[in-house]
TORVEXGU-676329 format. One line per 8 residues: number of its first residue (from 1); for each residue x, y, z of N, C-alpha, C. Coordinates in pm, 1 decimal, m for minus. Layout:
<recs>
NUM) X Y Z X Y Z X Y Z | ...;
</recs>
This chain:
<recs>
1) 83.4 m116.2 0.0 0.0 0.0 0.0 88.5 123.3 0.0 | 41.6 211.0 m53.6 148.3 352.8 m40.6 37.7 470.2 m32.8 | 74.4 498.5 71.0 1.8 643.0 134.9 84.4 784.2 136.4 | 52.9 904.0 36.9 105.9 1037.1 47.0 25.7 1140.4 108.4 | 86.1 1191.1 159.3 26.5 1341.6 232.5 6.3 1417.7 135.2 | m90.6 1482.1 110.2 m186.0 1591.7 26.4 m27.8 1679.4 16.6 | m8.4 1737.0 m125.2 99.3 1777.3 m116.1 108.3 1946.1 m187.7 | 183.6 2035.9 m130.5 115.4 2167.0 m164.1 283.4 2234.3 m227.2;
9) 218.0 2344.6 m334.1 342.4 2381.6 m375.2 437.5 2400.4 m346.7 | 568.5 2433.2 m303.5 672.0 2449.9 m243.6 767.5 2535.4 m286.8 | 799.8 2651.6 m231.1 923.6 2750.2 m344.0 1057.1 2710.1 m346.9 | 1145.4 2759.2 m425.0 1297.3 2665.0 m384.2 1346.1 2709.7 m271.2 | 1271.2 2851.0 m199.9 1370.0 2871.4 m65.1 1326.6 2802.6 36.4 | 1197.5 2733.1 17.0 1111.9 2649.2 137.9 1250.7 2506.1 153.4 | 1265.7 2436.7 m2.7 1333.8 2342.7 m11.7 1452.8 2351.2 m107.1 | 1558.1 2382.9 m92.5 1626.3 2371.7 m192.1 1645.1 2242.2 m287.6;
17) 1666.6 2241.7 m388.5 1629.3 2132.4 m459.5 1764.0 2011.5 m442.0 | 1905.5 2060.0 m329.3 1986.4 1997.7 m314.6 2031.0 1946.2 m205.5 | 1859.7 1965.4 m107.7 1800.7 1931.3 47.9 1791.7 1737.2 m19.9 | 1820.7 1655.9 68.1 1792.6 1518.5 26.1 1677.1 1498.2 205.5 | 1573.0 1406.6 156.5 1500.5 1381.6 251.3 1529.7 1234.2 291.6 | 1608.8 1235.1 431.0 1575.0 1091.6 462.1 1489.5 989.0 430.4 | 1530.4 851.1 386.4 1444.8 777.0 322.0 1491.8 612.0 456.4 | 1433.5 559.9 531.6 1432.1 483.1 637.0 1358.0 355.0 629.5;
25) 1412.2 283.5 687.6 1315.8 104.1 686.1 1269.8 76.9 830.8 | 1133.3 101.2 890.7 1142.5 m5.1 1025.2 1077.5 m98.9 981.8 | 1078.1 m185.2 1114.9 997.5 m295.2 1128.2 870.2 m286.1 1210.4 | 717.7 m341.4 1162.7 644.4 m298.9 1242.2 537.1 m376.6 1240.5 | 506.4 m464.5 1358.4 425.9 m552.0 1348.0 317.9 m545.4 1320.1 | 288.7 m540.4 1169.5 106.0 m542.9 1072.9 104.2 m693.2 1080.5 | m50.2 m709.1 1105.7 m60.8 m849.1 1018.5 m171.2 m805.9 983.0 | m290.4 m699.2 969.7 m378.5 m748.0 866.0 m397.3 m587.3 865.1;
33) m496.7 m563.3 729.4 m525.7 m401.3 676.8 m555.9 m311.5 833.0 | m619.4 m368.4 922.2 m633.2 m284.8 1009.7 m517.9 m240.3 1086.1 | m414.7 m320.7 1114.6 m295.1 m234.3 1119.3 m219.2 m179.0 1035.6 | m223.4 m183.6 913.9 m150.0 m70.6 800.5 m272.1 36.0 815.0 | m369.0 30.9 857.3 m414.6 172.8 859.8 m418.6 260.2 970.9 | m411.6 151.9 1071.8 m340.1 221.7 1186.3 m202.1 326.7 1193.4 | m128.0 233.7 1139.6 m6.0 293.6 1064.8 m17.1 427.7 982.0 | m114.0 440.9 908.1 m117.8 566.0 824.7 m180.4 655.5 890.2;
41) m285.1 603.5 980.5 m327.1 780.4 1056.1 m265.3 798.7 1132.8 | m119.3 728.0 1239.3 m34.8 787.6 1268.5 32.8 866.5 1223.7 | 77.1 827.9 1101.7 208.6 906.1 1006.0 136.5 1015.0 1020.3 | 12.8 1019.6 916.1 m71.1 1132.4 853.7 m59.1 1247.5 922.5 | m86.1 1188.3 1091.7 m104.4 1279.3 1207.0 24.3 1361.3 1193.0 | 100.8 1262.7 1201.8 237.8 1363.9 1308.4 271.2 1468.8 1127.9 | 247.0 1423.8 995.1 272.0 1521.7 902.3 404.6 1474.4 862.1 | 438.8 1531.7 712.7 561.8 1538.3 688.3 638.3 1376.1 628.8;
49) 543.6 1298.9 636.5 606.7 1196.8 629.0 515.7 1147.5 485.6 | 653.1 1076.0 409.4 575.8 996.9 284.4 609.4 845.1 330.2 | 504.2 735.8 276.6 556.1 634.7 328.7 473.5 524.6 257.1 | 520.5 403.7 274.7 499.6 252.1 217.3 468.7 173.7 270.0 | 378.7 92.6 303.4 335.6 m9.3 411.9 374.4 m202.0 303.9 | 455.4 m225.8 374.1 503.3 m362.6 293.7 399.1 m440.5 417.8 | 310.1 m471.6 405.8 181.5 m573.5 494.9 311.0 m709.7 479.7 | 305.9 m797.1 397.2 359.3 m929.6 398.9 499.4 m929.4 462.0;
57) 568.5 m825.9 466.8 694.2 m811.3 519.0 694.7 m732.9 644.4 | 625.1 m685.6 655.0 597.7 m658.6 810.5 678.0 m482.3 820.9 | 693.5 m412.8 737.0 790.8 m348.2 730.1 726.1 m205.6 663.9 | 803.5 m86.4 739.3 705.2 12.6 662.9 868.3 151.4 630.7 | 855.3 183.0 489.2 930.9 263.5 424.6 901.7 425.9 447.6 | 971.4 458.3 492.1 931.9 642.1 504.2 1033.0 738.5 461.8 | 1003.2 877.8 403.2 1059.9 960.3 338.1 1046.9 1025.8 467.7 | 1124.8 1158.9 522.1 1070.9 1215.9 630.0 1194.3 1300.3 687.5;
65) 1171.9 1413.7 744.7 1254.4 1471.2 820.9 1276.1 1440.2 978.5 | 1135.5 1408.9 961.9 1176.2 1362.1 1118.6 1297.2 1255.7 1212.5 | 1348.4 1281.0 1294.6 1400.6 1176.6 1336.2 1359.5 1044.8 1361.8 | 1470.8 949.5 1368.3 1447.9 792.9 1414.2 1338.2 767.1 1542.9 | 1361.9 855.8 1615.5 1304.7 852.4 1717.4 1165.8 907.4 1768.2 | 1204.8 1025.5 1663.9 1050.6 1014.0 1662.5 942.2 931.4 1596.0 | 990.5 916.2 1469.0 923.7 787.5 1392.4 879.8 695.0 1480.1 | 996.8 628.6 1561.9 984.6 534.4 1643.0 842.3 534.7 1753.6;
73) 859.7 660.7 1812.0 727.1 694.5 1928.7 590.3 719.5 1844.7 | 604.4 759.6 1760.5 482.7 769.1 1667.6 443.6 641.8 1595.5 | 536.4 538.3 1517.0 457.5 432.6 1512.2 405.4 355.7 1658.0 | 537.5 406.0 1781.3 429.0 338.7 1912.1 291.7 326.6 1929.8 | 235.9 453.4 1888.9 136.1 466.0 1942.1 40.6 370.4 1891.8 | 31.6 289.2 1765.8 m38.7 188.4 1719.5 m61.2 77.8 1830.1 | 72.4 100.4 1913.9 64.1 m71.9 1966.0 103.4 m188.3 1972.4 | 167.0 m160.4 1823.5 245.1 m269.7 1788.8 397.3 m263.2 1777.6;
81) 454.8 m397.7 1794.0 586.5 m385.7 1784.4 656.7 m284.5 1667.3 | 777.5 m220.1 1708.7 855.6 m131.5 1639.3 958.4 m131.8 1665.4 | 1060.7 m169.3 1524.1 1195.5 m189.4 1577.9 1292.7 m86.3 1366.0 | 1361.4 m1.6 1441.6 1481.2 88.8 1319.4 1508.8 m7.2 1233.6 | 1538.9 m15.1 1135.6 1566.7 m139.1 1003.0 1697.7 m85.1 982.4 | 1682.2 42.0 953.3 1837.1 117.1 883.4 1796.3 236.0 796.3 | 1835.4 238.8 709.3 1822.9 347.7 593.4 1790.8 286.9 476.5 | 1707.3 366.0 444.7 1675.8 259.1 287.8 1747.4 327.0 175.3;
</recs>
């Protein structure tokens, strides 16, 4: 599944076009659609984040400024296990 945040114009001084956005792997215990959507109205919430829900692999891909750690406390809040993968 791949879920994007509504996305609004941007000038080059907002982002320079030679800004790179962290791109990250955790691990996060889905096993069925109701937790990948759990998963997305977290993200959605906290903002800022683009992201990929791999359901069969248990594993969810994010673009994002945010830190590891926060990622981390924000997929907490689902409930389910959450563990850093690395960098994708």
């Amino acid at each position: 599944m791949h879920f994007e945040e509504e996305s609004f114009p941007v000038t080059a001084a907002a982002a320079p076009s030679s800004s790179v956005i962290p791109k990250r792997e955790l691990s996060v215990d889905v096993t069925h659609e109701g937790c990948s959507n759990a998963v997305a109205r977290v993200l959605n919430k906290l903002g800022g984040v683009q992201f990929d829900i791999d359901l069969p692999n248990k594993k969810v891909c994010t673009s994002s400024e945010h830190s590891v750690d926060t990622l981390l406390e924000t997929l907490g809040k689902t409930g389910k296990a959450v563990s850093y993968l690395g960098p994708k």
